[in-house]
C-alpha positions as CSV (number, residue, x, y, z in Angstrom):
1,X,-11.6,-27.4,44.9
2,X,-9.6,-26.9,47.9
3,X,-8.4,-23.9,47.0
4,X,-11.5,-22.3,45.9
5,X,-12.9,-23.9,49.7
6,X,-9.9,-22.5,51.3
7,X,-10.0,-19.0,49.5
8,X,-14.0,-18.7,50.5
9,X,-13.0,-18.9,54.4
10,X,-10.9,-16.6,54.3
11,X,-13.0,-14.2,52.7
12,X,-15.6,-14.9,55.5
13,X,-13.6,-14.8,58.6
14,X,-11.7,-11.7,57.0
15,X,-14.3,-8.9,58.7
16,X,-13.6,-10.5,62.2
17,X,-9.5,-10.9,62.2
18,X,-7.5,-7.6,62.0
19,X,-4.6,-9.8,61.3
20,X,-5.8,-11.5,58.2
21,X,-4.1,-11.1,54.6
22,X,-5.3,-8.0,52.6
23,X,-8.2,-9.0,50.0
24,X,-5.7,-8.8,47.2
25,X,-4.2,-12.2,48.2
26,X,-7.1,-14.0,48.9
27,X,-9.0,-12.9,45.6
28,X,-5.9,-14.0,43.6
29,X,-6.3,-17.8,43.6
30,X,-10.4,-17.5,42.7
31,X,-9.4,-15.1,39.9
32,X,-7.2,-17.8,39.3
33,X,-9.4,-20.7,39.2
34,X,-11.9,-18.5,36.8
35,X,-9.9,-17.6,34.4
36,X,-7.9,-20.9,33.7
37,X,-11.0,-22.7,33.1
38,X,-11.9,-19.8,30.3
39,X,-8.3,-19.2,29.2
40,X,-6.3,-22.9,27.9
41,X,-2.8,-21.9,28.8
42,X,0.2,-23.1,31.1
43,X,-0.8,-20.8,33.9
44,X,-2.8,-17.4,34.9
45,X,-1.8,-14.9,37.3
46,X,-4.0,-12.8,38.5
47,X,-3.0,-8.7,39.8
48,X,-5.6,-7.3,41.4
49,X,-5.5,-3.2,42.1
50,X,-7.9,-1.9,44.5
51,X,-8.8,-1.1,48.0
52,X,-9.9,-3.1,50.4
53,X,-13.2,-1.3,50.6
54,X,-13.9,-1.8,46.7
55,X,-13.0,-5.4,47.0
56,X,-15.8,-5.6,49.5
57,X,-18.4,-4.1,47.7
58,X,-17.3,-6.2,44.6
59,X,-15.5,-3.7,42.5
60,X,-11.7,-3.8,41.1
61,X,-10.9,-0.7,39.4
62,X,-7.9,-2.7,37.1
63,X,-7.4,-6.3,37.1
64,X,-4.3,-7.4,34.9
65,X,-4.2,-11.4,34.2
66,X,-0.8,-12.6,33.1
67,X,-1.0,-15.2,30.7
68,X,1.9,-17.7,30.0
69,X,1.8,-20.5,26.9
70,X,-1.5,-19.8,25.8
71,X,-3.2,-21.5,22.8
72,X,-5.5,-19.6,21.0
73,X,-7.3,-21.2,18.0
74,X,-4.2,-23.6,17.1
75,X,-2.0,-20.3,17.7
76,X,0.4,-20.9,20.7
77,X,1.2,-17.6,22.4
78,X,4.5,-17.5,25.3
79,X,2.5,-14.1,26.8
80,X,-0.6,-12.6,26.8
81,X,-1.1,-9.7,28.8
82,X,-4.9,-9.2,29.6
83,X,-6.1,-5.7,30.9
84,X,-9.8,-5.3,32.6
85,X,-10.9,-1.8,34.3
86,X,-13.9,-2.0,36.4
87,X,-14.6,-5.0,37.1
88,X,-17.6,-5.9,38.9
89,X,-18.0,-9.3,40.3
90,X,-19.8,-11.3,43.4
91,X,-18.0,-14.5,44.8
92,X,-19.8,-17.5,46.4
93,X,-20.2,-21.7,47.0
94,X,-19.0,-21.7,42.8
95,X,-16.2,-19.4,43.3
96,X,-16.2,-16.1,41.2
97,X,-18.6,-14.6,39.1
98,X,-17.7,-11.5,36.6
99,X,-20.8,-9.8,36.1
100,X,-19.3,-6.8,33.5
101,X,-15.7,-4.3,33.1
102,X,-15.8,-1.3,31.3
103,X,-12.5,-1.3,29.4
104,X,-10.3,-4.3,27.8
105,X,-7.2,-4.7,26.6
106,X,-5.2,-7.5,25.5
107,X,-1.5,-7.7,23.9
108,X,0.8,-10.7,23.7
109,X,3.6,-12.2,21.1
110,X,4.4,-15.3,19.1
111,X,8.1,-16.5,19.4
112,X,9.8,-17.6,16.3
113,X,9.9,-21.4,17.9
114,X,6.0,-21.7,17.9
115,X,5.6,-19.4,14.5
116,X,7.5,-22.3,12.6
117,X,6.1,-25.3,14.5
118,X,2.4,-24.1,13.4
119,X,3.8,-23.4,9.9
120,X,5.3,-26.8,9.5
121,X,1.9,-28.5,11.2
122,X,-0.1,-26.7,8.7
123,X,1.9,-26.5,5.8
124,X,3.2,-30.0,5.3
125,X,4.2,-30.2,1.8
126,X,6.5,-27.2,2.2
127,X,9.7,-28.0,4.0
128,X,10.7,-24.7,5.5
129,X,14.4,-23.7,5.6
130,X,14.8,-20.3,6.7
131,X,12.2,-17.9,9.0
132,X,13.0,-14.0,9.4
133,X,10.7,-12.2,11.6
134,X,12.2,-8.8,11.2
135,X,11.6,-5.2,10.1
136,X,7.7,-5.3,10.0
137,X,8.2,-8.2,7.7
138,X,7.9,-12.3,7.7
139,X,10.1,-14.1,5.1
140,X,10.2,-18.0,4.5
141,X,12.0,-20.0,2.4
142,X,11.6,-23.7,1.5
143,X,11.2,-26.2,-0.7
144,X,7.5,-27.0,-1.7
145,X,6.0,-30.6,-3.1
146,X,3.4,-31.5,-5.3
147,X,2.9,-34.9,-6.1
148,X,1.0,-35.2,-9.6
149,X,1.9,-37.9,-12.3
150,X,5.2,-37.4,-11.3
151,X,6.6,-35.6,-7.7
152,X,7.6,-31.6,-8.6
153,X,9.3,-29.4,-6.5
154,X,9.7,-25.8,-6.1
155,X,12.5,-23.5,-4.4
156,X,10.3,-20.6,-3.2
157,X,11.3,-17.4,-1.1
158,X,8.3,-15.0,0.2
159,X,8.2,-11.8,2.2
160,X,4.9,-10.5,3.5
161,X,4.0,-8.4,5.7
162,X,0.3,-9.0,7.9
163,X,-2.7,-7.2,7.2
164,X,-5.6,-6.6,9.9
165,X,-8.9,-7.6,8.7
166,X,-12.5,-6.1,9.0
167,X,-13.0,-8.9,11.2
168,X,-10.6,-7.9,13.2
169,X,-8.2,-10.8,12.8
170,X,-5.0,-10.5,11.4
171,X,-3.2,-12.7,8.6
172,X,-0.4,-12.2,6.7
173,X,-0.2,-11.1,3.1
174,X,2.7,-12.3,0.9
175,X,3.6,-9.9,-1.7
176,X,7.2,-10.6,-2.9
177,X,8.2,-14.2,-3.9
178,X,11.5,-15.6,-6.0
179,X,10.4,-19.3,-7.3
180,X,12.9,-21.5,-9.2
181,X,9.7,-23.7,-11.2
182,X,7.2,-22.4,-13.0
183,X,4.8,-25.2,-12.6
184,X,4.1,-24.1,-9.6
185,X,2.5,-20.9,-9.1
186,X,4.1,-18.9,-6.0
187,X,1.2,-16.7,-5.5
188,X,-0.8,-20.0,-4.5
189,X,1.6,-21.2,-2.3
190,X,1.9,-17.3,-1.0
191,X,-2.0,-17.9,-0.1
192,X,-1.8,-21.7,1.3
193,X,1.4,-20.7,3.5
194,X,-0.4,-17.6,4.7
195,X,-3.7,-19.8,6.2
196,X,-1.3,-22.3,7.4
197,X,0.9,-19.9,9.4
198,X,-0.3,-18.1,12.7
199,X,-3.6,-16.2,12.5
200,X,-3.9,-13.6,15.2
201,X,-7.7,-14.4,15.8
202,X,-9.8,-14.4,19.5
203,X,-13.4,-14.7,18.2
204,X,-12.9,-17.7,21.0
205,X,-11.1,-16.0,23.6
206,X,-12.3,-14.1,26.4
207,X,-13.5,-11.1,25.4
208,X,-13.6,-11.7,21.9
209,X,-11.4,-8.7,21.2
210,X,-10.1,-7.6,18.1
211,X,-6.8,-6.9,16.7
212,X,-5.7,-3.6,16.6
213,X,-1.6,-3.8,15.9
214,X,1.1,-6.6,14.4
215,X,4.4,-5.7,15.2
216,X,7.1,-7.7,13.6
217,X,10.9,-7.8,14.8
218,X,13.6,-9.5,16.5
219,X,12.7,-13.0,15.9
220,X,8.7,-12.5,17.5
221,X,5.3,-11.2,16.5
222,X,3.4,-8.6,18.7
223,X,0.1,-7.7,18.7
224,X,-2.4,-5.9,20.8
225,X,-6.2,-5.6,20.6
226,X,-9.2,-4.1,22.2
């Protein structure tokens, strides 16, 4: 609150002082304020490109918002990178109000830290050895348990590879398995350990922007959607 305060007189005792801070900086906080409370993450920063004359008529041609530990429909993401052209927007007593933007862009990865911590969360009965995020390709290995008259267990190994959706969410598809017990069937566990793992899914986020691109490699998942 006493930022927002702060940031309000500034903006109104900023046509009378030659010497006051460029409309940039003084935005940057209130953008700040608006977007955490639509965005759960660790922290938002606001960039903010435009002149001072657009600012003052309530136009930014490109605001970028740099997102850091994000979580996105139990998905934990370390970066999101949100892109907004044309942004029009009013400020007053309630701080910022974005009224519409004419483009949208959002990208962001998944390290391989959270991508097997929402695994295990979700996928208790598997015990997961081994995660390769490389080539375009996820592969997991580990030991699955199903408890039935008696406790079986299964040695499984899976490579997949994820598939964008009409919905435009993206999930992973496991199409290669090894499995040391028949009992079990690996194509089930394929499907189970594909819902449990991370989704790529904003129909909550800002935006509500689909998924357009899964990149896979070096340990982390990117994506990007519009």
């Amino acid at each position: 609150m006493k930022i927002r305060l702060l940031s309000l007189l500034v903006l109104l005792f900023l046509p009378f002082s030659a010497g006051a801070e460029p409309l940039q900086e003084a935005y940057i906080p209130l953008f700040a304020e608006y977007f955490s409370e639509k965005i759960p993450s660790k922290s938002v920063l606001p960039v903010i490109e435009g002149t001072e004359e657009e600012l003052r008529s309530g136009k930014i041609p490109l605001l970028t918002l740099c997102v850091e530990d994000a979580s996105v429909e139990g998905v934990l993401y370390d970066r999101l990178l949100l892109v907004l052209k044309d942004v029009l927007f009013s400020v007053d007593k309630g701080g910022v109000r974005l009224h519409s933007y004419s483009g949208y862009k959002l990208s962001g990865s998944i390290p391989g830290a959270s991508f097997r911590s929402t695994l295990e969360k979700n996928m208790p009965r598997f015990t997961l050895t081994e995660l390769e995020l490389q080539g375009g390709t996820v592969m997991v290995k580990g030991v699955y348990e199903r408890k039935m008259t008696f406790t079986i267990r299964a040695l499984l190994r899976l490579r997949g590879k994820y598939v964008i959706e009409k919905d435009g969410k993206a999930t992973i598809r496991f199409d290669e398995s090894t499995n040391d017990n028949a009992l079990i069937s690996a194509a089930d566990v394929g499907r189970a350990l594909a819902k449990a793992a991370p989704v790529l899914s904003f129909s909550s986020f800002f935006g509500k922007p689909s998924v357009t691109e899964v990149r896979v490699d070096h340990g982390m998942v990117w994506f990007s959607g519009k």
